[in-house]
C-alpha positions in Angstrom: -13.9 -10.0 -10.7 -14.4 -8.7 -6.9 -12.4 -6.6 -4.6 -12.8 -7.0 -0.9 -11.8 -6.0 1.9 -10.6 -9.2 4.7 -13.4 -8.5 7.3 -16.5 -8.2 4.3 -15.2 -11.2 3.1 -15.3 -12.7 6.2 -18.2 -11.5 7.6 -20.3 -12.2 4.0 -18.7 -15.7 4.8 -16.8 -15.7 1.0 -13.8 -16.8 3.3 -12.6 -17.5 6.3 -9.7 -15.6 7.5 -7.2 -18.3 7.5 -8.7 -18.8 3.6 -7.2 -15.5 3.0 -4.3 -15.7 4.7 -3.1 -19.0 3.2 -3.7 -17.0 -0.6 -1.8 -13.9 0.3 1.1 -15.9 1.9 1.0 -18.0 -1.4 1.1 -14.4 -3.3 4.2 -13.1 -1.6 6.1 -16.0 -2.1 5.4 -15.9 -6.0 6.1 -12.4 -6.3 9.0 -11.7 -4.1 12.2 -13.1 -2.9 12.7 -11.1 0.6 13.4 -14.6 3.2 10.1 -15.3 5.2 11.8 -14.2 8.6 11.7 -10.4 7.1 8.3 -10.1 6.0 5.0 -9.5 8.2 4.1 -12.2 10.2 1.3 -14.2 10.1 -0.7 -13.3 12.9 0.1 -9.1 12.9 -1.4 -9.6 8.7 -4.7 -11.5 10.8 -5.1 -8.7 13.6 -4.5 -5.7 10.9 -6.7 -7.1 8.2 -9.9 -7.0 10.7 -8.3 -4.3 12.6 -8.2 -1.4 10.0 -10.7 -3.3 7.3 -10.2 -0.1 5.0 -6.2 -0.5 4.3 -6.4 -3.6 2.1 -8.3 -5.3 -0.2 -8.2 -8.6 -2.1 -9.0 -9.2 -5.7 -10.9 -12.3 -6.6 -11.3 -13.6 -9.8 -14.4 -15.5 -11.8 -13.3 -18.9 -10.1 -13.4 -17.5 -6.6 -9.7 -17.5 -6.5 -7.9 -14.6 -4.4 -5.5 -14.1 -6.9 -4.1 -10.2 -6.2 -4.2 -7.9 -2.7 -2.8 -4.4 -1.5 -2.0 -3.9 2.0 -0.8 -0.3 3.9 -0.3 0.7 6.9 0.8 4.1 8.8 3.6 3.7 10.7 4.3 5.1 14.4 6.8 8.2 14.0 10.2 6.6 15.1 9.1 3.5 12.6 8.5 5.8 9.9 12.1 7.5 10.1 13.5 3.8 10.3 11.8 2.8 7.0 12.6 6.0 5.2 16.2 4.9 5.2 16.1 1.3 4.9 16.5 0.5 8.9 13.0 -1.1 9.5 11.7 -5.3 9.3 8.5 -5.5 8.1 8.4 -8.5 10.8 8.0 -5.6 12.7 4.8 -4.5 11.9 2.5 -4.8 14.5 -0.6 -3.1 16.3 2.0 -2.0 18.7 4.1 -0.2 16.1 1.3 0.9 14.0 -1.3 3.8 14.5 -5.3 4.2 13.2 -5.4 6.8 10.9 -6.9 10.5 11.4 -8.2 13.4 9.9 -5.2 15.2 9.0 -1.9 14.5 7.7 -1.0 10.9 8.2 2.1 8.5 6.7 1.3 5.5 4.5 4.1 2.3 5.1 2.9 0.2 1.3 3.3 -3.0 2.4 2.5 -4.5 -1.0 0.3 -4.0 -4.3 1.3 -7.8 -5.2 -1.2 -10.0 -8.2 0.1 -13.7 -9.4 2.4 -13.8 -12.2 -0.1 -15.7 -14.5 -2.4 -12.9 -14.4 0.2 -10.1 -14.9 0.3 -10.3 -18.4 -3.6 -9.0 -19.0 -2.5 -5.5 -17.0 -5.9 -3.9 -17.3 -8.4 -6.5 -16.4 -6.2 -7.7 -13.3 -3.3 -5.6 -12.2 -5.2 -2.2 -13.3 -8.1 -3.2 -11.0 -6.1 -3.9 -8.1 -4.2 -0.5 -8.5 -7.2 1.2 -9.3 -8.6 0.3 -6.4 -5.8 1.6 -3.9 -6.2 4.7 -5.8 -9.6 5.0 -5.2 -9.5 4.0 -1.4 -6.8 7.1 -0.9 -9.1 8.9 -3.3 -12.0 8.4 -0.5 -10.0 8.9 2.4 -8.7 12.2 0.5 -12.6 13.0 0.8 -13.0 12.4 4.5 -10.4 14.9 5.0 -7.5 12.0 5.8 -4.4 12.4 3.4 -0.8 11.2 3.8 1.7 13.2 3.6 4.8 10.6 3.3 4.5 7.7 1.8 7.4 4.4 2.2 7.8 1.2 0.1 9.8 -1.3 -0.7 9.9 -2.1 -4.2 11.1 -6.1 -4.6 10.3 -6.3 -8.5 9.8 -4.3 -11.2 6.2 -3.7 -10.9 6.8 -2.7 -7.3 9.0 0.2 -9.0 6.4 0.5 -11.5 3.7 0.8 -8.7 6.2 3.8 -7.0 6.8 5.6 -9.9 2.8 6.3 -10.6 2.4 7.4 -7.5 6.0 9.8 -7.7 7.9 8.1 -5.4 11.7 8.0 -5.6 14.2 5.7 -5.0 15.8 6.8 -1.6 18.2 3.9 -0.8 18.5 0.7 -0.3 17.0 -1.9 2.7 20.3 -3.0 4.6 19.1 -6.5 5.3 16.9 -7.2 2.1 18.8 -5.1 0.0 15.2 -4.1 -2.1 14.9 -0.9 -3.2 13.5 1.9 -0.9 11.1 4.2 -2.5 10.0 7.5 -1.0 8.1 10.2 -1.3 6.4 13.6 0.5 3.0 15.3 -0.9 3.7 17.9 2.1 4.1 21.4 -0.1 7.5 22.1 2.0 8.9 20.9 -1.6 7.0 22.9 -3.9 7.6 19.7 -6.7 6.0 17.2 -4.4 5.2 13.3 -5.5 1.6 14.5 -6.4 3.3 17.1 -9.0 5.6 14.5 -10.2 2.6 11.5 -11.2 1.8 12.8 -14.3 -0.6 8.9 -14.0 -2.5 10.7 -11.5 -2.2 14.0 -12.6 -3.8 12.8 -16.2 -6.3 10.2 -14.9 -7.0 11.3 -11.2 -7.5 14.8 -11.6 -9.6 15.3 -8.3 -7.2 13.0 -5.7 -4.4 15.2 -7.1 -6.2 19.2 -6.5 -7.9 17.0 -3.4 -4.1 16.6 -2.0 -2.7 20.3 -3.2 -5.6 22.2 -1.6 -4.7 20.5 1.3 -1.1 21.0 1.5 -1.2 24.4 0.4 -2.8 24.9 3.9 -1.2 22.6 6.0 1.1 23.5 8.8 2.8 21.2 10.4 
């Protein structure tokens, strides 16, 4: 069992590009409904896989099968406020409507934490890798001084809103095309019971990302 990011994999020559591309199409399509002409395209998913190596990874099974991914990206500001309340097409996402992330306070748009159905029902030697693994990638940036202070998914099944609810996010409203659920939530301290405060998951089991992000936000102005 491997996790990789697009451009190791492509540079270690475990896959080409289109390889991956194929498998994570194949992935949405079993694990949500949302109609092909409202998800990311093709060829933004190519150019922001290579581009920003660090927001995504694939899992790979024994067989050499790509069989799980997460993808994120942060999200210019007048993008972000279309998201929060259900006004934005991921068909949208784009370089052009994207932005590389900083030291400081950044947004995270969750594209997807999505693993094949067959593999859902062993949780912790599949799905909990893959999650583990975003948690440990916002864990690092954390360290590097990069932290996001709202976060933005769409939940399309019920481990999407499983996936929200570890990480404190709420249900904010509803996607007027796609009609998925809208998650949201803020780890800014202008609400003194932030997402961070309300993940008991990552409160129990993540101990530093969590005082990592409160230090943080106790200090930040915005």
């Amino acid at each position: 069992m491997e996790l990789l990011n697009a451009r190791i994999a492509v540079d270690k020559k475990r896959f080409t590009i289109e390889q991956i591309l194929d498998r994570v199409e194949f992935i949405c399509k079993q694990t949500s409904d949302s109609p092909s002409g409202m998800i990311i395209s093709r060829e933004a998913r190519r150019d922001l896989f290579l581009r920003y190596p660090e927001q995504s990874r694939i899992l790979v099974d024994s067989g050499n099968q790509i069989i799980g991914y997460w993808f994120f990206v942060s999200l210019k500001e007048k993008y972000l406020e279309l998201a929060k309340v259900g006004q934005f097409i991921e068909q949208n996402i784009t370089y052009e409507t994207t932005r590389p992330l900083a030291v400081g306070n950044n947004n995270i748009y969750l594209v997807n934490i999505g693993i094949l159905p067959s593999y859902q029902k062993n949780y912790s030697a599949y799905g909990g890798k893959l999650l583990g693994s975003f948690i440990q990638q916002i864990e690092d940036f954390a360290m590097r001084g990069i932290f996001f202070g709202e976060w933005v998914a769409c939940a399309r099944t019920e481990n999407g809103r499983k996936y929200c609810a570890i990480f404190g996010l709420r249900r904010k409203t509803s996607h007027v095309v796609t009609k998925v659920d809208i998650y949201y939530g803020r780890a800014t301290n202008s609400i003194i019971n932030n997402m961070f405060t309300c993940a008991p998951y990552l409160s129990q089991y993540h101990p530093k990302l969590t005082n990592l992000y409160k230090e943080y936000y106790r200090r930040y102005k915005p």
